[in-house]
C-alpha positions, 0 to 999 in steps of 0.5 A, spaced: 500 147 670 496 151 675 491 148 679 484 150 682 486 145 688 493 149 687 490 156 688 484 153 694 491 152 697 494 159 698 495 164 703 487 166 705 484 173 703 489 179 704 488 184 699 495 182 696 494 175 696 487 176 692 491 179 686 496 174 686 491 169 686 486 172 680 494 172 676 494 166 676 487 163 675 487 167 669 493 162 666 489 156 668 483 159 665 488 159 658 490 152 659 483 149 660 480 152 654 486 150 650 485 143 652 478 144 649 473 141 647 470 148 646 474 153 644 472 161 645 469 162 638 462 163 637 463 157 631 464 153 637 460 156 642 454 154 638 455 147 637 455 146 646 446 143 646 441 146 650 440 142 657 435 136 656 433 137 663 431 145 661 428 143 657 423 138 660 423 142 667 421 148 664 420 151 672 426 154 677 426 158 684 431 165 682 434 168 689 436 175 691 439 174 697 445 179 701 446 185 705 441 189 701 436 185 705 437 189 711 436 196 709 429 193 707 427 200 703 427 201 696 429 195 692 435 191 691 439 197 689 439 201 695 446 200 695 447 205 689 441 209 690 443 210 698 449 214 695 445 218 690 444 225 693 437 226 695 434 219 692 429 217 696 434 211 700 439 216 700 434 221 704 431 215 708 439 213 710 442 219 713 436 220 717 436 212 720 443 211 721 447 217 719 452 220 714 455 216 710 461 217 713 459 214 720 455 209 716 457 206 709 454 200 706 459 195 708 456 198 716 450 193 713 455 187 713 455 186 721 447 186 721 447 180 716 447 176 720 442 170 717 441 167 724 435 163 722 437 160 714 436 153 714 437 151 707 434 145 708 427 149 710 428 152 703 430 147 698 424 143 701 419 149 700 421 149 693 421 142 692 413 143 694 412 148 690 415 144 683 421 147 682 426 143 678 431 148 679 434 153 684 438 159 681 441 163 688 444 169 686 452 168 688 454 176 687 450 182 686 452 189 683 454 190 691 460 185 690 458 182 696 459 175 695 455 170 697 459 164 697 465 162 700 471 166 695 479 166 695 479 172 690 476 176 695 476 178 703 468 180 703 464 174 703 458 171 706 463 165 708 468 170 712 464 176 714 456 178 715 453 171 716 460 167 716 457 161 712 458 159 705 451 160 703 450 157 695 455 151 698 450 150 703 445 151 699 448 146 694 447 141 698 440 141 700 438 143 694 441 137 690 438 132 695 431 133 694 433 132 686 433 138 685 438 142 680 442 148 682 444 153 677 448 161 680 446 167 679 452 172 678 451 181 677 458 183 677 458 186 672 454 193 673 460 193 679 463 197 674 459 203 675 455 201 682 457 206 687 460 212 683 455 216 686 460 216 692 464 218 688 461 225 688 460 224 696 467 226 699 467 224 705 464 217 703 467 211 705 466 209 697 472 214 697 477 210 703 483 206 699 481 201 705 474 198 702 476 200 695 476 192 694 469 192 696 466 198 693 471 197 686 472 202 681 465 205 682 467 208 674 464 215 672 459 214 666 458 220 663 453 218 658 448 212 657 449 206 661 445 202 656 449 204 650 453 198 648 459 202 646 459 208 650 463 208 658 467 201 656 469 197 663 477 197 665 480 191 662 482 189 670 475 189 671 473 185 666 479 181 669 476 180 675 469 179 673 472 172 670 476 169 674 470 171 679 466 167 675 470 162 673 470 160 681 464 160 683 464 154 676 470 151 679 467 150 687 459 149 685 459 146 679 453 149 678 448 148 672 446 154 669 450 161 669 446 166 670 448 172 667 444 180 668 444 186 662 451 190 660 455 185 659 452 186 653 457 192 652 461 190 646 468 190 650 465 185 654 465 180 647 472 176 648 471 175 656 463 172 654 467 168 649 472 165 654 467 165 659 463 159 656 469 156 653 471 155 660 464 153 663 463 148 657 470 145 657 468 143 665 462 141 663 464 137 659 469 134 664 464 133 669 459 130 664 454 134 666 449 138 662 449 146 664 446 152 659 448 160 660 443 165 661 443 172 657 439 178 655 439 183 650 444 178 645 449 178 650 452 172 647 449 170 640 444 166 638 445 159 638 451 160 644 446 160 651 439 161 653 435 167 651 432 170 658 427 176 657 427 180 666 421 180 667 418 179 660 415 174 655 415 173 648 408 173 643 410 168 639 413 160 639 420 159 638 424 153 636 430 155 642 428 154 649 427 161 652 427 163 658 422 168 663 425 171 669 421 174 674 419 176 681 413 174 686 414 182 687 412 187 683 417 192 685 423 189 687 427 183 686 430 183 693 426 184 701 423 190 702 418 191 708 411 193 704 413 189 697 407 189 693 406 182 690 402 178 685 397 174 686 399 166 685 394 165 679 398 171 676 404 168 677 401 160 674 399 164 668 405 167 667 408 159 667 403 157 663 404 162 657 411 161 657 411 154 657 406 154 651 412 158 648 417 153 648 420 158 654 421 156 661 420 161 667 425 162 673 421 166 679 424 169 684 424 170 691 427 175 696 428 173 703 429 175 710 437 178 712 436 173 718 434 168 713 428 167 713 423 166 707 416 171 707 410 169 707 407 172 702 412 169 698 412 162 701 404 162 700 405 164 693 410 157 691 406 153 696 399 155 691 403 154 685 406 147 688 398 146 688 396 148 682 402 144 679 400 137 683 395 137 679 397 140 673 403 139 672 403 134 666 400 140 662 408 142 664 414 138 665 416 134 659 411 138 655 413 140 649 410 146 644 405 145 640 403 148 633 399 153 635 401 157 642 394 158 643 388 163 642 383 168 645 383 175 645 388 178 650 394 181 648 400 178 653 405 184 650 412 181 648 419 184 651 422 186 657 419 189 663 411 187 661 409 182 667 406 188 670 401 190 666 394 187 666 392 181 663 385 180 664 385 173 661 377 170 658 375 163 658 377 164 650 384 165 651 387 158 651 395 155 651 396 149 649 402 143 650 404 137 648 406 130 649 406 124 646 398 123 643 395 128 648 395 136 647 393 140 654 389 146 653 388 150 658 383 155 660 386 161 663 380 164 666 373 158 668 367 160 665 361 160 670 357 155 665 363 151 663 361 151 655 368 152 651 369 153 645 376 152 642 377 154 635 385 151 633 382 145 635 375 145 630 374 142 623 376 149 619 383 151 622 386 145 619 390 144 625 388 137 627 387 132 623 386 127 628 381 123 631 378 126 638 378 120 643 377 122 650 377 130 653 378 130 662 379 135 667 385 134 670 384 133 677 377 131 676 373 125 674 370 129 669 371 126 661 365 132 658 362 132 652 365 135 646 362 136 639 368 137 632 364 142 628 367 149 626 370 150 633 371 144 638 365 145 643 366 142 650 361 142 655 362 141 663 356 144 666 355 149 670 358 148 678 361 142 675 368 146 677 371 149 681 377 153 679 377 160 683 381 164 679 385 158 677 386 155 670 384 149 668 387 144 663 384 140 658 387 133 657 385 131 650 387 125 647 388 124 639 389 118 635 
């Protein structure tokens, strides 16, 4: 039998010894599926359970990290656009550093350089902030790895910073009791660079860095089709042994997995994938989950994750929103526009009273580096949560997800939009004999009045005992009539453009 220690073992990473060694994963790939317990088929597949852990810890830390955070211009897909003729970034790099045959993407590895990433600093910043799991991303649709790889010579561990970044950050991470998860876009590596395709003089077409650059495929038609433009089977190939590697080596308990794998071909290698990863963590005895889009896998097989989106109702299987503390992009960028750190609480806060989990992302620095901006965002969510933090964790939905007049609209893509919360609008969760109602916007004369929770909704039949303030002494007045009416006084809180949870108690 072919072991991973047996392929950690081989000749290092040569173009040549690449694609040997990916021959032989994809026979230990075979071998671990048939020993089971899952098989690659959706039947079992949707036995494997949702993580007990996910479900309690509702909130984790998404890391966009790699080359394109030196470029700093645009967003995290700069190294596509940059060989689109007249884009903005391409424009903008052929006046910085020149044409793109004196200075190509992979001219930007030398200057990642990660000099000041101390992976101890960061996991400590995310356990202040009150994450309970930390999702880096291991490869982005630039196919440059950030983690110490045998499939492929352009890594983090033997180029740029010269570090195993993920294994690093493994380490930390786990020692403040922390889960780690992994992040992988290798996906849309397919089609990445195909605009220097149409560069002749880019070294996107150099037969030297085609390992890097890939099959940069033309796509003549929609990219969001899920049956137009399917990828080569040497690519969907690549894609799982890549990932089955980066299981083997970090063990991580979460996959995350971004759009067009959702493309009808990649059905099989989805299938075979989480046979694999389960069968491991089956192995290891650890809860792990896949995150997925757009149906990608079937329901009942993963975690549905929604970038940048949220649902407008409650349901039953956990979910997942993933987002960013910038409006306009996932990775650094100099003159992100962020969100304010209240948005961000509300945007858990409404998730969570869904039965979702949010996943935030940050984006540091190329020398490793967090922003400020964003750490200010974690540290006043960490606040927030220090106080809260029972109306989230180990919370489960209630029978209603709340009320008020404010629409959040459902899909992908609507965190942007404004929401201008009143103190009507109202989440609630739940945990053994309390109910958690927050107030997603304080009213100057403290009087609430909270319909779900009156005689004539019905919703509860229970007896009111007691009603506090977390982070308070407050226990305030409250009269059961045709809406619950609770009055704290004017002044008594002050809350900013925070919210506020109201601890009920029932018997």
């Amino acid at each position: 039998m072919v072991t991973y220690k047996h392929l950690l073992n081989m000749n290092k990473n040569t173009k040549e010894d690449c694609e040997m060694k990916k021959e032989e994963y994809l026979s230990l790939i075979d071998e671990v599926i048939a020993q089971g317990p899952y098989t690659d088929t959706w039947d079992s597949l949707c036995e494997h359970p949702t993580p007990k852990w996910y479900a309690r810890d509702k909130f984790g830390i998404f890391i966009h990290w790699g080359v394109y955070s030196v470029p700093a211009f645009g967003n995290e897909w700069y190294p596509r656009n940059m060989y689109v003729k007249g884009s903005k970034e391409n424009l903008h790099h052929i006046e910085k550093y020149g044409t793109l045959d004196k200075f190509g993407y992979k001219d930007f590895i030398p200057q990642f350089k990660a000099e000041k990433f101390d992976p101890k600093e960061w996991a400590e910043l995310f356990k202040e902030a009150g994450a309970k799991f930390v999702v880096p991303v291991a490869e982005h649709h630039d196919g440059f790895q950030m983690y110490a790889s045998d499939l492929c010579r352009w890594n983090a561990a033997e180029m740029g910073p010269k570090r195993d970044i993920l294994g690093e950050l493994k380490t930390e991470v786990e020692k403040e009791g922390m889960v780690l998860g992994a992040s992988t876009h290798r996906a849309e590596h397919y089609w990445f660079f195909n605009g220097g395709r149409q560069i002749p003089e880019s070294d996107v077409n150099d037969p030297e860095y085609d390992d890097l650059y890939g099959p940069a495929a033309g796509i003549s038609r929609d990219i969001s089709s899920i049956y137009d433009n399917p990828p080569s089977e040497e690519h969907m190939q690549d894609w799982l042994v890549r990932t089955c590697e980066i299981v083997d080596k970090y063990q991580p308990s979460i996959v995350y997995f971004d759009w067009w794998i959702q493309q009808y071909a990649w059905k099989p290698y989805l299938r075979k994938f989480a046979a694999y990863y389960y069968n491991r963590s089956a192995q290891w005895g650890k809860e792990t989950a896949i995150d997925a889009k757009f149906d990608a896998y079937v329901y009942g097989s993963a975690v549905n994750d929604l970038e940048r989106g949220q649902l407008d109702h409650i349901t039953p299987d956990l979910w997942q929103n993933d987002t960013s503390v910038a409006k306009n992009s996932w990775g650094y960028t100099i003159g992100n526009d962020y969100k304010k750190p209240s948005d961000v609480v509300l945007d858990l806060i409404d998730v969570v009273s869904k039965n979702g989990a949010l996943l935030l992302n940050i984006g540091p620095k190329p020398d490793g580096t967090i922003p400020e901006e964003d750490a200010h965002i974690l540290r006043e969510m960490g606040k927030w949560l220090k106080v809260n933090g029972e109306a989230i964790y180990g919370t489960r939905y209630w029978k209603v997800f709340g009320e008020g007049p404010t629409v959040v609209p459902e899909g992908h893509f609507t965190d942007t939009y404004d929401k201008h919360f009143t103190s009507e609008d109202i989440r609630f969760t739940s945990k053994s004999n309390h109910i958690y109602a927050t107030v997603l916007h304080w009213p100057e004369d403290g009087e609430i009045h909270i319909k779900s929770l009156g005689n004539d909704m019905k919703l509860l039949k229970s007896t009111i005992r007691d009603i506090e303030i977390l982070g308070t002494d407050l226990h305030p007045s409250y009269a059961r009539n045709k809406e619950l009416d609770i009055s704290c006084g004017r002044g008594a809180v002050d809350a900013g453009d925070m919210p506020v949870v109201l601890k009920i108690t029932i018997e």
